[in-house]
C-alpha positions as CSV (number, residue, x, y, z in Angstrom):
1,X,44.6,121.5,41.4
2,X,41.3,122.1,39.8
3,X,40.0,118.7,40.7
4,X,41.1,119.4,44.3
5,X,40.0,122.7,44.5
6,X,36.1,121.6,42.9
7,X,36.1,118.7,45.7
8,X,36.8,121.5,48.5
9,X,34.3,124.2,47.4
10,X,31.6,121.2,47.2
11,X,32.4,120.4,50.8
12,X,33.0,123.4,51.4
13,X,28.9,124.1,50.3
14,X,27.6,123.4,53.8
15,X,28.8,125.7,56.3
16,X,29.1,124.7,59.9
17,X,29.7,127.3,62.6
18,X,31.2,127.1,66.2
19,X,28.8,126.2,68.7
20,X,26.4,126.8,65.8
21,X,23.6,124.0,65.4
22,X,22.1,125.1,61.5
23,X,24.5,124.2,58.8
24,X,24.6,126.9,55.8
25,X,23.6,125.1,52.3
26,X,25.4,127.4,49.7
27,X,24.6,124.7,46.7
28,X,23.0,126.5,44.4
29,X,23.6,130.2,45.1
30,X,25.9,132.7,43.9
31,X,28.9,132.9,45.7
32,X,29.5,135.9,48.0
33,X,31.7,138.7,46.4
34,X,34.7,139.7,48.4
35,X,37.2,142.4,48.5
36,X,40.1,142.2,50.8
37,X,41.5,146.1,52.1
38,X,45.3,144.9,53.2
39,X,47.2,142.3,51.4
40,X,50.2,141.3,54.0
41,X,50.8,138.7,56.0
42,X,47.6,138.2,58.1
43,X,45.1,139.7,54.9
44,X,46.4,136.6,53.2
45,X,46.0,134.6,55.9
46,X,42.1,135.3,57.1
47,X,41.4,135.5,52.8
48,X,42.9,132.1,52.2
49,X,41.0,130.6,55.5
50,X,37.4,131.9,54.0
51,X,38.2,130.9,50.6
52,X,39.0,127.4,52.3
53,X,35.2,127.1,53.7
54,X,32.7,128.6,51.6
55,X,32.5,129.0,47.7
56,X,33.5,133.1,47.4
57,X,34.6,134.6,44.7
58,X,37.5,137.1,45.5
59,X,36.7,140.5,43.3
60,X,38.8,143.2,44.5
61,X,42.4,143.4,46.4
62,X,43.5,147.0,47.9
63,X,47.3,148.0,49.1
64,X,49.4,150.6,48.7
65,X,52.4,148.3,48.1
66,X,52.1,147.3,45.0
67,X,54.3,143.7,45.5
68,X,52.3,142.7,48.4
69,X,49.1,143.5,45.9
70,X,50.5,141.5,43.1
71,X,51.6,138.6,45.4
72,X,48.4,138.7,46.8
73,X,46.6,138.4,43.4
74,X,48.7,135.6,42.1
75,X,47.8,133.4,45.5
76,X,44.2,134.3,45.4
77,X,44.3,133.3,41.6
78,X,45.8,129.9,42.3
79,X,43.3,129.3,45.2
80,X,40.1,130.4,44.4
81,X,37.8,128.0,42.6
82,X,37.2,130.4,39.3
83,X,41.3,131.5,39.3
84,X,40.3,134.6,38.1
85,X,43.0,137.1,39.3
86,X,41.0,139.6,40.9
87,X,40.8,143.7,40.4
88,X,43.5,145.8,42.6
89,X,43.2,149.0,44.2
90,X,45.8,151.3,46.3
91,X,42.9,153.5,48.0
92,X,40.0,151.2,49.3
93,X,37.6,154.2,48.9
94,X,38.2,153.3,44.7
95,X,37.1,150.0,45.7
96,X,34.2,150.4,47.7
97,X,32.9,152.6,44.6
98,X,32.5,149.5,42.6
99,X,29.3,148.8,44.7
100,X,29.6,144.8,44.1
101,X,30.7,143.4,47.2
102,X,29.1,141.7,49.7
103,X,31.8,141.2,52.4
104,X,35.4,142.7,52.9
105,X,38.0,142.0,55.0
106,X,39.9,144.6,56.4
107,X,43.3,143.4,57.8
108,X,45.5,146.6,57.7
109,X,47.9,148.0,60.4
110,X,45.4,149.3,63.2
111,X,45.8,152.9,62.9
112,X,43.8,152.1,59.1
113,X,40.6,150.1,60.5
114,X,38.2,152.3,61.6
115,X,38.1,154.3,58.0
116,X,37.6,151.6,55.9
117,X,36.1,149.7,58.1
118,X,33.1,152.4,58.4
119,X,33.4,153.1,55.1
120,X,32.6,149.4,53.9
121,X,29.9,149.4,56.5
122,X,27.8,152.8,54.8
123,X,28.3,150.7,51.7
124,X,26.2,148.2,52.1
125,X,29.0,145.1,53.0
126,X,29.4,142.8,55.9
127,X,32.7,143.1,57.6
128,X,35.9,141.2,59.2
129,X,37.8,143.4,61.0
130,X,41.3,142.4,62.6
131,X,41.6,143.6,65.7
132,X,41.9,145.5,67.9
133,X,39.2,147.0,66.0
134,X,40.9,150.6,66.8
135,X,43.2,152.9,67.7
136,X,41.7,155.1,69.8
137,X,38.2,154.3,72.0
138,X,36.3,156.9,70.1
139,X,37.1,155.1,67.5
140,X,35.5,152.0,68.2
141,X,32.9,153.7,69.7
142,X,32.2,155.2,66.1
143,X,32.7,151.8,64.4
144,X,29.8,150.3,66.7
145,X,27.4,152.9,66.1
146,X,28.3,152.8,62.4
147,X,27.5,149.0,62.0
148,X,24.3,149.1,64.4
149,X,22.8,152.3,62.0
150,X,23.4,150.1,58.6
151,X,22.7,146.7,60.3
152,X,25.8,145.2,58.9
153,X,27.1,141.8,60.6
154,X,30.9,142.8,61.9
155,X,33.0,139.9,62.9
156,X,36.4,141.0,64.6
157,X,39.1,138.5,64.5
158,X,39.5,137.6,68.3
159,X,39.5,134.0,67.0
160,X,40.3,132.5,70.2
161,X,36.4,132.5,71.0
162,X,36.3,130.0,68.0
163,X,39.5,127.5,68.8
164,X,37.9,124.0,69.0
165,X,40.4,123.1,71.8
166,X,39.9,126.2,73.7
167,X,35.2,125.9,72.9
168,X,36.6,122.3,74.4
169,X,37.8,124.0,77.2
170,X,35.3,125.8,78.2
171,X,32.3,123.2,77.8
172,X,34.0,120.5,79.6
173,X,35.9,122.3,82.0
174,X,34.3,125.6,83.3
175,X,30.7,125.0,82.1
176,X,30.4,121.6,83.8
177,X,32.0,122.9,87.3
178,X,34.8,121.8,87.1
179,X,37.4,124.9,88.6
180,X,34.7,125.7,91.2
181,X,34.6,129.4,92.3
182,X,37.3,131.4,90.2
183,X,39.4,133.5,92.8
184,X,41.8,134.8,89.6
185,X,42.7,134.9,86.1
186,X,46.3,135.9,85.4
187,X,46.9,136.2,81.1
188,X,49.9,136.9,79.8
189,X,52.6,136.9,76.9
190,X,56.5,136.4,77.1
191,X,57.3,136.2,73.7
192,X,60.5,138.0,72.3
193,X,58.5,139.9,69.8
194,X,59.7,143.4,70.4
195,X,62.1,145.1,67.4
196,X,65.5,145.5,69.1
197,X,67.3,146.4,66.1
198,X,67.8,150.5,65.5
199,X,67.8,151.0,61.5
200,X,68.3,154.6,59.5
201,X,65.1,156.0,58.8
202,X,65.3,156.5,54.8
203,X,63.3,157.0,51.4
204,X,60.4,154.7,51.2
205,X,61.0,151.9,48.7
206,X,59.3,152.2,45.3
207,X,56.7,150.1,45.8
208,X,55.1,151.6,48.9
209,X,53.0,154.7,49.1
210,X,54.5,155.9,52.9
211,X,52.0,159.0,52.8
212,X,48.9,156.8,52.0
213,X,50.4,153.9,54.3
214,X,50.5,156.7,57.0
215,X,47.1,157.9,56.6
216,X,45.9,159.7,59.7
217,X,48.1,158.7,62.0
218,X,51.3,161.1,62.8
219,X,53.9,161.2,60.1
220,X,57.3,159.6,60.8
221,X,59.8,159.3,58.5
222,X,60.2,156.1,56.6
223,X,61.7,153.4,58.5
224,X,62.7,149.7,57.6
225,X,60.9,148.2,61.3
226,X,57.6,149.6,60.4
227,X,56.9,148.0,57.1
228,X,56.6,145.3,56.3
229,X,55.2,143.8,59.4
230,X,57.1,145.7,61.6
231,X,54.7,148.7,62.3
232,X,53.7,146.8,65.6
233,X,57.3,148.5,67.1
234,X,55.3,152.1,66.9
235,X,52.6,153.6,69.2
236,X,51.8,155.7,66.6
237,X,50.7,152.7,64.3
238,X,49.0,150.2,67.3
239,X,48.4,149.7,71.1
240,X,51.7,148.1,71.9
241,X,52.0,144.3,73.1
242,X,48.4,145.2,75.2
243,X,46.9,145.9,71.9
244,X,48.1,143.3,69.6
245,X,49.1,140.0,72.3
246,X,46.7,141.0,76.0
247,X,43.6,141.6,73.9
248,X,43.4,137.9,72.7
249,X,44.0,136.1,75.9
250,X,41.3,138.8,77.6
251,X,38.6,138.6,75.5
252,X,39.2,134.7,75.6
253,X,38.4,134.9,79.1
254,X,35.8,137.4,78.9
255,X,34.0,134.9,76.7
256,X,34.7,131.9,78.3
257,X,33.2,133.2,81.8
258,X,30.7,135.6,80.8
259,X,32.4,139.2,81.4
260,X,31.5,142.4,80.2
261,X,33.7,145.4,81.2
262,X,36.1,146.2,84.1
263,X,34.8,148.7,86.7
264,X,38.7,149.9,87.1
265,X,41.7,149.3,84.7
266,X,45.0,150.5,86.6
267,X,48.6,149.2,84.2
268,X,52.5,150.6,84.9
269,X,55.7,149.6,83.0
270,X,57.5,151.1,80.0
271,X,61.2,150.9,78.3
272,X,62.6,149.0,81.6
273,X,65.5,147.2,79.9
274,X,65.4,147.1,76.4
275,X,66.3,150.8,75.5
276,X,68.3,150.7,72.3
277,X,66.3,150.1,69.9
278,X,63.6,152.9,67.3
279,X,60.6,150.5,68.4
280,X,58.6,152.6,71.1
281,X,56.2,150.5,72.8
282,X,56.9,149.2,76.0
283,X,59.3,145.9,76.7
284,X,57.7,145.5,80.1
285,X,54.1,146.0,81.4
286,X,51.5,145.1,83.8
287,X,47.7,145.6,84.1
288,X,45.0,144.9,86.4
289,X,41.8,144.8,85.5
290,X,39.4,144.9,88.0
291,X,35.9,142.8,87.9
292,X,33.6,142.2,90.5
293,X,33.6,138.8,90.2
294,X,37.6,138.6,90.2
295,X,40.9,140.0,88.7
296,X,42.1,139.8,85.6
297,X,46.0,140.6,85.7
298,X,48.2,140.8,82.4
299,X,52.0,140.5,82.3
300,X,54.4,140.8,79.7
301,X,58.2,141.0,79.0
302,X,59.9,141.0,76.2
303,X,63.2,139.9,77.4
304,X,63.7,136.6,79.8
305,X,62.8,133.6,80.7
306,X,59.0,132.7,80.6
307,X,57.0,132.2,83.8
308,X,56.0,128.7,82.3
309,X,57.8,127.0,79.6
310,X,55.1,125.5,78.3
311,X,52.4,128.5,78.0
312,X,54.5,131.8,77.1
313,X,51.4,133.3,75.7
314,X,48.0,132.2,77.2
315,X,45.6,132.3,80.8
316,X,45.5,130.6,83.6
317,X,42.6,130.6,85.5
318,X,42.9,129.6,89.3
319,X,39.6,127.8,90.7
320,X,38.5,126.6,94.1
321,X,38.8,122.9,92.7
322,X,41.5,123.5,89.9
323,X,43.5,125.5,87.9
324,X,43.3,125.6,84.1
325,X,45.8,126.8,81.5
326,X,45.0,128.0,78.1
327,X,47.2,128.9,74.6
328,X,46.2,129.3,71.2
329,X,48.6,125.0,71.1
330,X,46.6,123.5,73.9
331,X,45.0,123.0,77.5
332,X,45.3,122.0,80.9
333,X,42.9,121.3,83.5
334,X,45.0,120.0,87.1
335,X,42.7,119.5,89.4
336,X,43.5,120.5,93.2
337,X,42.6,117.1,94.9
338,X,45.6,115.2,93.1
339,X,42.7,113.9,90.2
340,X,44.0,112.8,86.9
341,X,44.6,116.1,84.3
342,X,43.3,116.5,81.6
343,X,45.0,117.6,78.3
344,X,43.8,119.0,75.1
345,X,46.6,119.9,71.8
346,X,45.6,122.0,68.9
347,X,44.4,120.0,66.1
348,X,45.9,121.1,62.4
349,X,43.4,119.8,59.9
350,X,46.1,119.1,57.5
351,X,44.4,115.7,55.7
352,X,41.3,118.1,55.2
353,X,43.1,121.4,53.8
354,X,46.9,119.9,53.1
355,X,47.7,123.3,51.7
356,X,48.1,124.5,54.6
357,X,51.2,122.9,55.4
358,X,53.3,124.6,52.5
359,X,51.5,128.5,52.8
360,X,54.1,131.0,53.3
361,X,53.7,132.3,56.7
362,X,50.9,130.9,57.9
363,X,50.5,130.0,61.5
364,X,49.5,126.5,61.0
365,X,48.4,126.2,64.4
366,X,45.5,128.9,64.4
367,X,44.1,127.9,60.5
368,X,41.7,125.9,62.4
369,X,40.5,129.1,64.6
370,X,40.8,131.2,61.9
371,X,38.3,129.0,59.4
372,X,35.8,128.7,62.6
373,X,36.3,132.0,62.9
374,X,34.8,132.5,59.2
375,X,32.2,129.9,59.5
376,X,30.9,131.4,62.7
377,X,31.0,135.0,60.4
378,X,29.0,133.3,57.5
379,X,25.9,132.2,59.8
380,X,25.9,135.4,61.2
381,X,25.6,136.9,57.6
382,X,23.0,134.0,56.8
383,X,20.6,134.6,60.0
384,X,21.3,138.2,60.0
385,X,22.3,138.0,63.8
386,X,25.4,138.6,65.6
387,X,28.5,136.8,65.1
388,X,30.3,135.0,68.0
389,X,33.0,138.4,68.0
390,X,30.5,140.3,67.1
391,X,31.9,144.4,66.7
392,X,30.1,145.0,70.5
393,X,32.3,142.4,71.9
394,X,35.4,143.4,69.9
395,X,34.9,147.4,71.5
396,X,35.0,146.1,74.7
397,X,38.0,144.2,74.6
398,X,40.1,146.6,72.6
399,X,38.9,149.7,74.8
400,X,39.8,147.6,77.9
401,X,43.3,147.2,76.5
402,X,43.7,151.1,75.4
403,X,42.2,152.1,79.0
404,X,45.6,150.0,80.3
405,X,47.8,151.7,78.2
406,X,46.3,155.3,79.2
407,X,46.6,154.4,82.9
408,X,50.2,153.7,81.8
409,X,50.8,156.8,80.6
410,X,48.6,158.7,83.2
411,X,50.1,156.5,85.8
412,X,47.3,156.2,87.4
413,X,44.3,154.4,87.6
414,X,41.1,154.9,85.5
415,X,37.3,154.1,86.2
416,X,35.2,153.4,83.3
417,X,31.7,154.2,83.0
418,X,30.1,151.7,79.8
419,X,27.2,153.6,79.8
420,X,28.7,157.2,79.5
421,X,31.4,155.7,77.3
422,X,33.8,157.6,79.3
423,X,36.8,157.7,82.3
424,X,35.1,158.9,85.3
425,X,36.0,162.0,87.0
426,X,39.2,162.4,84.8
427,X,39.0,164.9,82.3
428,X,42.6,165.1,81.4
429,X,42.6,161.1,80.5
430,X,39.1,161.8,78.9
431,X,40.8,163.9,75.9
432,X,42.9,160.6,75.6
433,X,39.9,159.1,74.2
434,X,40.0,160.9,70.3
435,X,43.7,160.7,68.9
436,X,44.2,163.4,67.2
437,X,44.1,162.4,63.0
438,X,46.3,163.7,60.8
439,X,44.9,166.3,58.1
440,X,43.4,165.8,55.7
441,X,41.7,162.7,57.3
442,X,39.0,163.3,59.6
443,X,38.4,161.2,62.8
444,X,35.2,159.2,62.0
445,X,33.7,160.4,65.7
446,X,34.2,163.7,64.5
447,X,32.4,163.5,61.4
448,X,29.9,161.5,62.6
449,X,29.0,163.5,65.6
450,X,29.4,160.2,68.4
């Protein structure tokens, strides 16, 4: 293991980006000091990814449940090239206090990035933030100004901009002409993911600090769905289905083609057929997003059959020459004249990081995203620019996704103005904007007068 793990960091001394034509030369330095804010299933999987391409040195850990901590620190341990265990926290503001970071990751339930996310920006750190980046736009709009002020490099983990099959994509299919003029892009997700199950709220377990896993967000009682992993079932804790599965596929597309914001969002659906269960967010929903240069629809339904078999969860964008389909396991290009396809299957990089086949819970099929992802993140860091998902990029796309669950709720549809930062002409969906926090927490666009 140390052998193997020496051989990696070496390699792992020059960096290579997506898209990126400078490699990073780490031989020599000392390695960056990082502290990880949310140790469950996806913390461990971004951590494990970075430690994977660049000689770090994994300092601090921060949860409030103490077994996901320890778990956490035993994996890092065994990973990391020094297998020092590293310092845990249960409040990341203790953390942050240390003062010796020089990245964190923050991979908590949504309703908890914006607060540490800030936070680790005014302390001097560069950032990972999962996304979306937030629960509320105001939010976002707070996190932006936040990392622009402090000059901090914020990466947000849309990692679809960083797939090599789907960079593939679009530089042999849509850069070289290929589709022709793009009439639509429909993106969608038909996965089963939705709780159905309709467990006894109860006492927290002992391990867990429910008020400080709460934080600002409204206070429900205990419930088995929402932790662990299951906090996705609750509006009060995310975006819904929009938030967690549409905003991959549309900033995918919003990257590959060059797209900024919609002009009009307008989204219906709801609890349509699966009403038995505690989860809240709805089983069935559809949103158009309206661009000038075409529409971007989203579908999803969490119950039947999917619309194709073989893309569940992806985009498909019709051209005047072709159609192409996207997921996060392959593409498709067919063209319309009856010319030979083209197809294009993840790659798994097992011979180069075989650990990856044993990892509890990773999704072997996005490692390879996720370390591009971080390679991407480290020349960012290293030139001081901004990073392929840079924080910008990662606002728009989870704002987008928000304004379609508003116009959900409104039932109606909503007109953004970018500049403003604001719905236009609607000032009842307008005070939909700031979700209220829950004392004593203070809403960061509050405090920070954005």
């Amino acid at each position: 293991m140390r052998r193997r793990n020496f051989l990696k960091a070496s390699a792992a001394a020059t960096v290579l980006g997506p898209g990126s034509a400078q490699a990073l030369d780490f031989s020599g330095r000392a390695p960056k000091r990082v502290g990880l804010i949310g140790c469950g299933w996806y913390g461990k999987c971004d951590l494990l990814r970075l430690i994977q391409v660049a000689p770090v040195e994994v300092v601090s850990l921060c949860d409030v449940d103490r077994d996901m901590l320890k778990k956490a620190g035993e994996i890092v341990a065994s990973r990391q090239q020094s297998h020092k265990t590293p310092r845990t926290y249960s409040d990341y503001r203790e953390m942050l206090k240390e003062k010796d970071l020089d990245i964190v990751l923050v991979d908590t339930p949504d309703h908890w990035h914006a607060l540490p996310t800030i936070a680790a920006i005014e302390s001097g750190v560069d950032v990972w933030v999962q996304k979306p980046i937030s629960i509320d736009i105001a939010e976002g709009q707070a996190m932006l100004s936040a990392a622009r002020k402090h000059k901090r490099v914020v990466q947000v983990g849309t990692q679809r901009r960083s797939t090599p099959h789907l960079i593939e994509a679009r530089d042999r299919i849509l850069k070289e002409g290929k589709l022709g003029a793009i009439g639509l892009v429909e993106i969608y997700c038909y996965y089963h993911m939705r709780a159905n199950s309709n467990p006894p709220d109860s006492a927290p377990p002992q391990n867990l600090d429910w008020e400080m896993w709460t934080g600002p967000a409204p206070l429900r009682p205990y419930n088995s769905l929402a932790h662990p992993r299951g906090w996705r079932a609750f509006m009060e804790y995310g975006n819904g289905i929009v938030g967690d599965m549409c905003i991959h596929m549309l900033d995918m597309v919003r990257w590959m083609v060059g797209l900024k914001w919609p002009k009009r969002v307008t989204s219906d659906g709801g609890i349509l057929v699966q009403k038995s269960s505690k989860a809240n967010i709805s089983d069935t929903q559809t949103a158009l997003f309206e661009y000038d240069e075409f529409p971007i629809v989203w579908q999803h339904r969490t119950w039947g059959p999917a619309a194709d078999s073989e893309y569940p969860w992806g985009a498909t964008i019709y051209g005047e020459k072709g159609t192409l389909k996207l997921s996060v396991f392959g593409y498709d290009f067919i063209p319309n004249d009856g010319g030979p396809r083209i197809h294009k299957a993840v790659g798994y990089e097992f011979e180069q990081y075989p650990e990856d086949r044993t990892e509890p819970d990773l999704e072997r099929h996005v490692a390879p995203a996720i370390r591009g992802h971080m390679k991407d993140f480290l020349s960012a860091i290293e030139s001081r620019g901004r990073p392929v998902a840079d924080i910008e990029e990662g606002y728009i796309s989870t704002a987008t996704c928000i304004l379609a669950n508003l116009s959900m709720k409104l039932r109606r549809g909503l007109e953004w103005d970018a500049q403003a930062g604001k719905i236009t002409g609607d000032d009842e969906a307008n005070k939909l904007l700031l979700r209220p926090y829950r004392a004593p927490w203070t809403h960061p666009a509050l405090a920070n007068g954005v």
